[in-house]
LOKOL-552468 format. One record per atom (N, C-alpha, C, CB): residue number from 1; residue in one letter; atom name; y, z, x. Coordinates in nm, 2 decimals, padded with zeros to 4 digits, always signed. Atoms other than C-alpha are relative to their C-alpha. Glycine has a CB too. Layout:
BEGIN
NODE tortor vexmar vexpa      v      w      u
NODE    NUM      A    CA      Y      Z      X
...
***
This chain:
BEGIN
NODE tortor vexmar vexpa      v      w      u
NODE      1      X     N -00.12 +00.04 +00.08
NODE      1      X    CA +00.35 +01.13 +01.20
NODE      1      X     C +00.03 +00.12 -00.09
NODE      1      X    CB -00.03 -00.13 -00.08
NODE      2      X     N -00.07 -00.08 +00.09
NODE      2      X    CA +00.57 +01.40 +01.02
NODE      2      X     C -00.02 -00.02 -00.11
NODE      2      X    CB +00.11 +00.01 +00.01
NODE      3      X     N +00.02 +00.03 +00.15
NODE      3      X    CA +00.54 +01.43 +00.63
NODE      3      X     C +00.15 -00.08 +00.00
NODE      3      X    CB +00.00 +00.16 -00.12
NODE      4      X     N -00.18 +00.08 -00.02
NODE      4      X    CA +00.94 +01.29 +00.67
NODE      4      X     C -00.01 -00.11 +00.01
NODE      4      X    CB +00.10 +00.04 +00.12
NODE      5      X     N +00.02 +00.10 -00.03
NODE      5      X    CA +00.86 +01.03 +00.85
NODE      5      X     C -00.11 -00.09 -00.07
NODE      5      X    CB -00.01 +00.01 +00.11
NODE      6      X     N +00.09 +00.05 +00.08
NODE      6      X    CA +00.56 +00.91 +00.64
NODE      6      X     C +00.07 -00.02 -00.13
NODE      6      X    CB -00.13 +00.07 -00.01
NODE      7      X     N -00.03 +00.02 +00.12
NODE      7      X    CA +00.73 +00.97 +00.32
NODE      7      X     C +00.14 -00.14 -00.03
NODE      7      X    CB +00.03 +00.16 -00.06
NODE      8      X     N -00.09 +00.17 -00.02
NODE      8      X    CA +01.06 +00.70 +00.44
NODE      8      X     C -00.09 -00.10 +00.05
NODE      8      X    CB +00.14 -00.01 +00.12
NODE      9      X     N +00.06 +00.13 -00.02
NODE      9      X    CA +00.81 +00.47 +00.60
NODE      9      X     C -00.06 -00.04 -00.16
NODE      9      X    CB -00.13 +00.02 +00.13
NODE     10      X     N +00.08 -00.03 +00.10
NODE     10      X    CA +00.60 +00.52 +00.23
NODE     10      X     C +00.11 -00.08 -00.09
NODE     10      X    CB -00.04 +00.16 -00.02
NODE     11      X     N -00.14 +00.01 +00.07
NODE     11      X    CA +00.92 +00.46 +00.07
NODE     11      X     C +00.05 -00.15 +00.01
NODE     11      X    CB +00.11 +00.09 +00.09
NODE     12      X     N -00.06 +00.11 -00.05
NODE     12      X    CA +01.06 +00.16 +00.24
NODE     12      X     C -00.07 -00.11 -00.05
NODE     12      X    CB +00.01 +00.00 +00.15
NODE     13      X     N +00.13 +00.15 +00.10
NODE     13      X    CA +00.70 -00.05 +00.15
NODE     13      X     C +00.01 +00.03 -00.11
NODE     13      X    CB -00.20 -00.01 +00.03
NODE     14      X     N -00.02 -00.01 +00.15
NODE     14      X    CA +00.75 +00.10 -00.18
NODE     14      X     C +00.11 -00.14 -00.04
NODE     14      X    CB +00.07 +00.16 -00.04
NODE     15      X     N -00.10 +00.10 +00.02
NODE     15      X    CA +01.10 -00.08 -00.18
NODE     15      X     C -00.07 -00.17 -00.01
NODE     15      X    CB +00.12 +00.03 +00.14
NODE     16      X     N +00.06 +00.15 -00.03
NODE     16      X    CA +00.94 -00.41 +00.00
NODE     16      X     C -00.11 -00.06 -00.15
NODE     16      X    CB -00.10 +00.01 +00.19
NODE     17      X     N +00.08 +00.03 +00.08
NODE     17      X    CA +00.67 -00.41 -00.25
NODE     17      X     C +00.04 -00.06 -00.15
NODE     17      X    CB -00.06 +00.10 -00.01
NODE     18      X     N -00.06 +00.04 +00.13
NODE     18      X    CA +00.85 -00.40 -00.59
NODE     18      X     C +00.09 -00.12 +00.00
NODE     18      X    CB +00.09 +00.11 -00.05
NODE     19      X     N -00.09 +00.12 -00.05
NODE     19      X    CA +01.07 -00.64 -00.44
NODE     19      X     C -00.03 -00.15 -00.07
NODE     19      X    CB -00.03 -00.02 +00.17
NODE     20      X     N +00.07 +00.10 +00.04
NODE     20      X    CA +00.88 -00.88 -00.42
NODE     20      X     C -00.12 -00.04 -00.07
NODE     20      X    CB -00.01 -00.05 +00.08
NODE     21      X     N +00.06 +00.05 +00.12
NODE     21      X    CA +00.63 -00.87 -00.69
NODE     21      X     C +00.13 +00.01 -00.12
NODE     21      X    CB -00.14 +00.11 -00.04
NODE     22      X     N -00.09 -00.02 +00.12
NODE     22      X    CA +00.96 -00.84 -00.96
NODE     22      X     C +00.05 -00.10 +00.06
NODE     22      X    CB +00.08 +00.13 -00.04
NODE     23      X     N -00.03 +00.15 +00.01
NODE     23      X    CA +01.05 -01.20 -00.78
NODE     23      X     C -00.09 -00.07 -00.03
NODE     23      X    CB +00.05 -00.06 +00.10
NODE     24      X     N +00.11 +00.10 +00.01
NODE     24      X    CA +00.72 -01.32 -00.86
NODE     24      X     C -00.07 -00.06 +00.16
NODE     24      X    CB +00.08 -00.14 -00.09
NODE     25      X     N +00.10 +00.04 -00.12
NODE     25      X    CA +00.62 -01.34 -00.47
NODE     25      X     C -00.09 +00.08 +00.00
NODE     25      X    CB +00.04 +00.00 +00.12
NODE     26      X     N +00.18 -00.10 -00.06
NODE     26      X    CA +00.24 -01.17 -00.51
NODE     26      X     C -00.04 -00.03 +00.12
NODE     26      X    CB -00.16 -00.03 -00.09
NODE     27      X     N +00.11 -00.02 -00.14
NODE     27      X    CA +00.10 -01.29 -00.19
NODE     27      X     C +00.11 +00.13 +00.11
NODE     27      X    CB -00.04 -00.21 +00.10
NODE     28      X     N -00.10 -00.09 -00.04
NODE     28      X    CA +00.43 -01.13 -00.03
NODE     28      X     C -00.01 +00.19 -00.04
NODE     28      X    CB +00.13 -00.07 -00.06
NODE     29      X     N +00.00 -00.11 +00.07
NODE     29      X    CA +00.39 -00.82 -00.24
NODE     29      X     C -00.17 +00.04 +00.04
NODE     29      X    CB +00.04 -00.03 -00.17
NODE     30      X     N +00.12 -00.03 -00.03
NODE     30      X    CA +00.01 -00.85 -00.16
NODE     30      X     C -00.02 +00.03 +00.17
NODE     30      X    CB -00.08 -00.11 -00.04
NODE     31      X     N -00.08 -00.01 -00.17
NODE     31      X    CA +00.11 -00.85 +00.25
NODE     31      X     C +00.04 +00.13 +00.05
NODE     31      X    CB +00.15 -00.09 +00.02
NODE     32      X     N -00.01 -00.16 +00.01
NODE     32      X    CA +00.29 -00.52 +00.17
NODE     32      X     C -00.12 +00.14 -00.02
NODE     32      X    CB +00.08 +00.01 -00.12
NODE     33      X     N +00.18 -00.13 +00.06
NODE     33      X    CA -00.05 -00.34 +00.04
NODE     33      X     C -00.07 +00.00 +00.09
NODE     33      X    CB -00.13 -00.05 -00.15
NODE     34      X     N +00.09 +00.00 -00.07
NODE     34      X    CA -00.23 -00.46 +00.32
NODE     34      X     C +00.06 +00.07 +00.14
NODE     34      X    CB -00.05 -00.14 +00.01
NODE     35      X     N -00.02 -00.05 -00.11
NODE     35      X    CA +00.03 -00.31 +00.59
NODE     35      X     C +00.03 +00.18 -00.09
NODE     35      X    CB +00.14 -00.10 +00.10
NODE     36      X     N +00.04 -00.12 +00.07
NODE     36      X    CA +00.06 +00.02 +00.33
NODE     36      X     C -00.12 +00.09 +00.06
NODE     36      X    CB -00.04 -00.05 -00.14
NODE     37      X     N +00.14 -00.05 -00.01
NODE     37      X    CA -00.34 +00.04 +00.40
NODE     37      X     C +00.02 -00.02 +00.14
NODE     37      X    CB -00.13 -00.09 -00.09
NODE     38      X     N +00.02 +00.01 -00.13
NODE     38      X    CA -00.30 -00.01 +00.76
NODE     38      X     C +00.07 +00.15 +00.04
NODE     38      X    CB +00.07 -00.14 +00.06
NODE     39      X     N -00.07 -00.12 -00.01
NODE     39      X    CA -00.06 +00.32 +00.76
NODE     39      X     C -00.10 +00.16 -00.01
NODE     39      X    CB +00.11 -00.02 -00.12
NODE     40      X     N +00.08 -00.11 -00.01
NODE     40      X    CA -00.29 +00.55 +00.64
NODE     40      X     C -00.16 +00.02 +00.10
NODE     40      X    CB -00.03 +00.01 -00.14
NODE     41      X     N +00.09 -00.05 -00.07
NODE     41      X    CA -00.56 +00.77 +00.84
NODE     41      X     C -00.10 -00.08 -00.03
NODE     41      X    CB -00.01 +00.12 -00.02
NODE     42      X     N +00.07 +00.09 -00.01
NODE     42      X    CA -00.86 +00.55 +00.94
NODE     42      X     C -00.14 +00.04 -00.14
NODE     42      X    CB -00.04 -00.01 +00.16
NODE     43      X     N +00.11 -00.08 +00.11
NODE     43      X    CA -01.13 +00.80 +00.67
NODE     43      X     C +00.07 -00.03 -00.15
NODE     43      X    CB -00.01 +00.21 +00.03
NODE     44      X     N -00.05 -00.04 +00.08
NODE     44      X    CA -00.84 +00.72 +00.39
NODE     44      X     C +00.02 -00.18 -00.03
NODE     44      X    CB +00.11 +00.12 +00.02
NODE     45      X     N -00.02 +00.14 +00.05
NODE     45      X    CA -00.84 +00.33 +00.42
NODE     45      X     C -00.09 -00.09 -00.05
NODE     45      X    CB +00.06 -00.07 +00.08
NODE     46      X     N +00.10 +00.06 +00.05
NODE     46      X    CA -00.98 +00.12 +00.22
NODE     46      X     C -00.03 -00.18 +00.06
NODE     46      X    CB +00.04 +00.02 -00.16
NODE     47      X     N +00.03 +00.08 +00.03
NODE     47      X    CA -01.18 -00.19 +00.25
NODE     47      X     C +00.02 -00.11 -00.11
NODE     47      X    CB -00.06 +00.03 +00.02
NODE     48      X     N -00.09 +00.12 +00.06
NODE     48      X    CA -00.92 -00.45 +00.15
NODE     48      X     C -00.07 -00.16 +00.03
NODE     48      X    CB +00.18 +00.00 +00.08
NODE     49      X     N +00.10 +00.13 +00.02
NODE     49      X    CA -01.10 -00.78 +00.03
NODE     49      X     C +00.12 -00.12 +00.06
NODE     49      X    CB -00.07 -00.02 -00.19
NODE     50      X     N -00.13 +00.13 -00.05
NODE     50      X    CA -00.93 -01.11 +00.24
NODE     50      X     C +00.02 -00.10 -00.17
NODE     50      X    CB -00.09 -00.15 +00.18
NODE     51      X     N -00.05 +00.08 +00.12
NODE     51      X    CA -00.72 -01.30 -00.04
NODE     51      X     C -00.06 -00.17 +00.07
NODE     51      X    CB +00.20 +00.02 -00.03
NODE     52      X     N +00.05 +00.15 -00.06
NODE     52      X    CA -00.89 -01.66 -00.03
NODE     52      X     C +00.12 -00.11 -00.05
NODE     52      X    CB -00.17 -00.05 -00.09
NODE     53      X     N -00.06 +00.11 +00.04
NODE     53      X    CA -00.67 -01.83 -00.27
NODE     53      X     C +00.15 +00.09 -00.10
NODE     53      X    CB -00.13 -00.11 -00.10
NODE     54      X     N -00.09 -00.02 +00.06
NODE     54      X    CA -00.32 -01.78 -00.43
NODE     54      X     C -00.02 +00.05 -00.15
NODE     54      X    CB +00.07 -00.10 +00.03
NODE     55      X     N +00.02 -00.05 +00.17
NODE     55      X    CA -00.48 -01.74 -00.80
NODE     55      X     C -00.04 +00.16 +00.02
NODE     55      X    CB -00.16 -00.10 -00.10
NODE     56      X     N +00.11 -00.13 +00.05
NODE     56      X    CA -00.71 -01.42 -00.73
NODE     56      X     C +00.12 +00.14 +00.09
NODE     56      X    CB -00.22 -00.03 +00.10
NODE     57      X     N -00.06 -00.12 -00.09
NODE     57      X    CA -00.35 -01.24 -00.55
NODE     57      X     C +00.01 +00.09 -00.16
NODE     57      X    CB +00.19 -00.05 +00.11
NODE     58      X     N -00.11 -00.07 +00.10
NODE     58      X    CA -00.19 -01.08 -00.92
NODE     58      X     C -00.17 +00.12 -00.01
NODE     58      X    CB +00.09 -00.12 -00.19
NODE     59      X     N +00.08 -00.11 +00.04
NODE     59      X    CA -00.59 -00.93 -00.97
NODE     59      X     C -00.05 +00.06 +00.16
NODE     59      X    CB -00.12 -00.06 -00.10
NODE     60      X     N +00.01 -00.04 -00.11
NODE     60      X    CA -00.61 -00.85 -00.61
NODE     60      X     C +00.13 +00.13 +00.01
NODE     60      X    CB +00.01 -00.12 +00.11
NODE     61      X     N -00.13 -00.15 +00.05
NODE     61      X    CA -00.26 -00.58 -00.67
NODE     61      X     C -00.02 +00.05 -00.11
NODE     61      X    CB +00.17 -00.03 -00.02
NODE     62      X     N +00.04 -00.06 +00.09
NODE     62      X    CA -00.40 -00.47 -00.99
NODE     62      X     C -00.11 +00.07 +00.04
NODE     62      X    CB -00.01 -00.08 -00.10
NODE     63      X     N +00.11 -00.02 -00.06
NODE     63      X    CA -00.71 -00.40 -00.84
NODE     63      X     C +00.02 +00.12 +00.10
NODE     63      X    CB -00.05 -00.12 +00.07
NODE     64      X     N +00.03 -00.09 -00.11
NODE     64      X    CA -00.59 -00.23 -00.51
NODE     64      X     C +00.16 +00.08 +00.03
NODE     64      X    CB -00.08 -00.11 +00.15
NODE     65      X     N -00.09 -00.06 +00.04
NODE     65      X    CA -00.24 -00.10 -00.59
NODE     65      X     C +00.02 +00.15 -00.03
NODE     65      X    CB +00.01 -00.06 -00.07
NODE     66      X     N +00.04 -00.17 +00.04
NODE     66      X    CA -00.36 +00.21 -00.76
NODE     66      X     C -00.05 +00.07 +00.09
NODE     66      X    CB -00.11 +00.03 -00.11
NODE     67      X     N +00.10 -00.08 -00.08
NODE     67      X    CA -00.61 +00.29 -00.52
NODE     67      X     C +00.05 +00.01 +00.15
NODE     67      X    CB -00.14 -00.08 +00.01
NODE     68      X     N -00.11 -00.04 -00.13
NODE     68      X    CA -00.37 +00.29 -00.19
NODE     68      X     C +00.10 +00.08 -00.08
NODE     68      X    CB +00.09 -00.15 +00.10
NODE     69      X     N -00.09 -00.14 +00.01
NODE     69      X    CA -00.12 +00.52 -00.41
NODE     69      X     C -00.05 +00.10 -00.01
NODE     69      X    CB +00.08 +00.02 -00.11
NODE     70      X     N +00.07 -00.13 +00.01
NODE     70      X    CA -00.36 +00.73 -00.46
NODE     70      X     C -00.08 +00.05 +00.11
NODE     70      X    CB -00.08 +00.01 -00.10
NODE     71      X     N +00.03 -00.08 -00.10
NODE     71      X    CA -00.45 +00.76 -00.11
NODE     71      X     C +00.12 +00.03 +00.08
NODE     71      X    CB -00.11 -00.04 +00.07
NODE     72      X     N -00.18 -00.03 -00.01
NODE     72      X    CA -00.09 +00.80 +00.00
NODE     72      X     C +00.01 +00.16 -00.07
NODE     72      X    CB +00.10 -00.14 -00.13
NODE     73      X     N -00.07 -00.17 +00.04
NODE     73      X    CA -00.07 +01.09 -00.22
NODE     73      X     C -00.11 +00.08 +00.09
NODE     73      X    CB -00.03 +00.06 -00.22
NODE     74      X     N +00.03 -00.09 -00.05
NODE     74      X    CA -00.38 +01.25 -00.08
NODE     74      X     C +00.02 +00.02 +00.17
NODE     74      X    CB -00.12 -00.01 -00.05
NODE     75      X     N +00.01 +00.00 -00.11
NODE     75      X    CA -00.28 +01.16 +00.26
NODE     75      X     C +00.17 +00.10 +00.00
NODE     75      X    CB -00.02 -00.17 +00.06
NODE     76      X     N -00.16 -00.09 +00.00
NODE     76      X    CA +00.08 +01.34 +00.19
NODE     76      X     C -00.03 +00.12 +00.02
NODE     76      X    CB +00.10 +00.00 -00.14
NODE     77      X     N +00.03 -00.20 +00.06
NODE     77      X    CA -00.10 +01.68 +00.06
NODE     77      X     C -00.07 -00.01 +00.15
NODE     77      X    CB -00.16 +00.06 -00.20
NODE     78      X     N +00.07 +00.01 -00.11
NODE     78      X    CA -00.32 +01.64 +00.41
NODE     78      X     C +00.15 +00.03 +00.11
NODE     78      X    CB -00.10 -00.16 +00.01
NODE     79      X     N -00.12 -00.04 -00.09
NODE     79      X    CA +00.07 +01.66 +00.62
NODE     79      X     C +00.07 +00.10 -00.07
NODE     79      X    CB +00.10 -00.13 +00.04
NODE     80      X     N -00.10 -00.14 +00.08
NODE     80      X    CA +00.21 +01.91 +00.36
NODE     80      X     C -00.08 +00.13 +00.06
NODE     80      X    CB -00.02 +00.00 -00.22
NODE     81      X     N +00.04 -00.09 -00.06
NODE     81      X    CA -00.05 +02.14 +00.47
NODE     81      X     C -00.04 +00.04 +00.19
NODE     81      X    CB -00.09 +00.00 -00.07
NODE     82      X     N +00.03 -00.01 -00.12
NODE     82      X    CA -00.05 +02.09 +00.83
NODE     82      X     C +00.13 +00.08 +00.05
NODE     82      X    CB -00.03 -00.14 +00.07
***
């Protein structure tokens, strides 16, 4: 995958994401993070914990939110230099 093409796919779940956590759908918004983490290189994804119950989604995207942007970024700098 091109940096181009990663950065509009990157983009697009960005869109989907904000979406729908700023209507109040987290599991929806949580759905997004888990196909996010499916995008990046298999050494760069993380061990995303299964959501059991609708209470533990808002600390499940606080939790694992940061930590897929920030492999996103290092997965960008990894196609910037190729």
């Amino acid at each position: 995958m091109s940096l181009h093409e990663f950065d509009a796919l990157t983009q697009r779940m960005q869109l989907a994401f904000d979406y729908a956590a700023n209507l109040g759908q987290y599991t929806e918004a949580a759905k997004v993070l888990y196909q996010m983490n499916d995008q990046l290189p298999d050494d760069l994804q993380l061990s995303l914990e299964e959501l059991e119950n609708e209470s533990a989604v808002r600390l499940f995207i606080s939790k694992y939110q940061p930590q897929i942007k920030s492999a996103i970024v290092e997965y960008r700098q990894r196609l910037m230099n190729f």
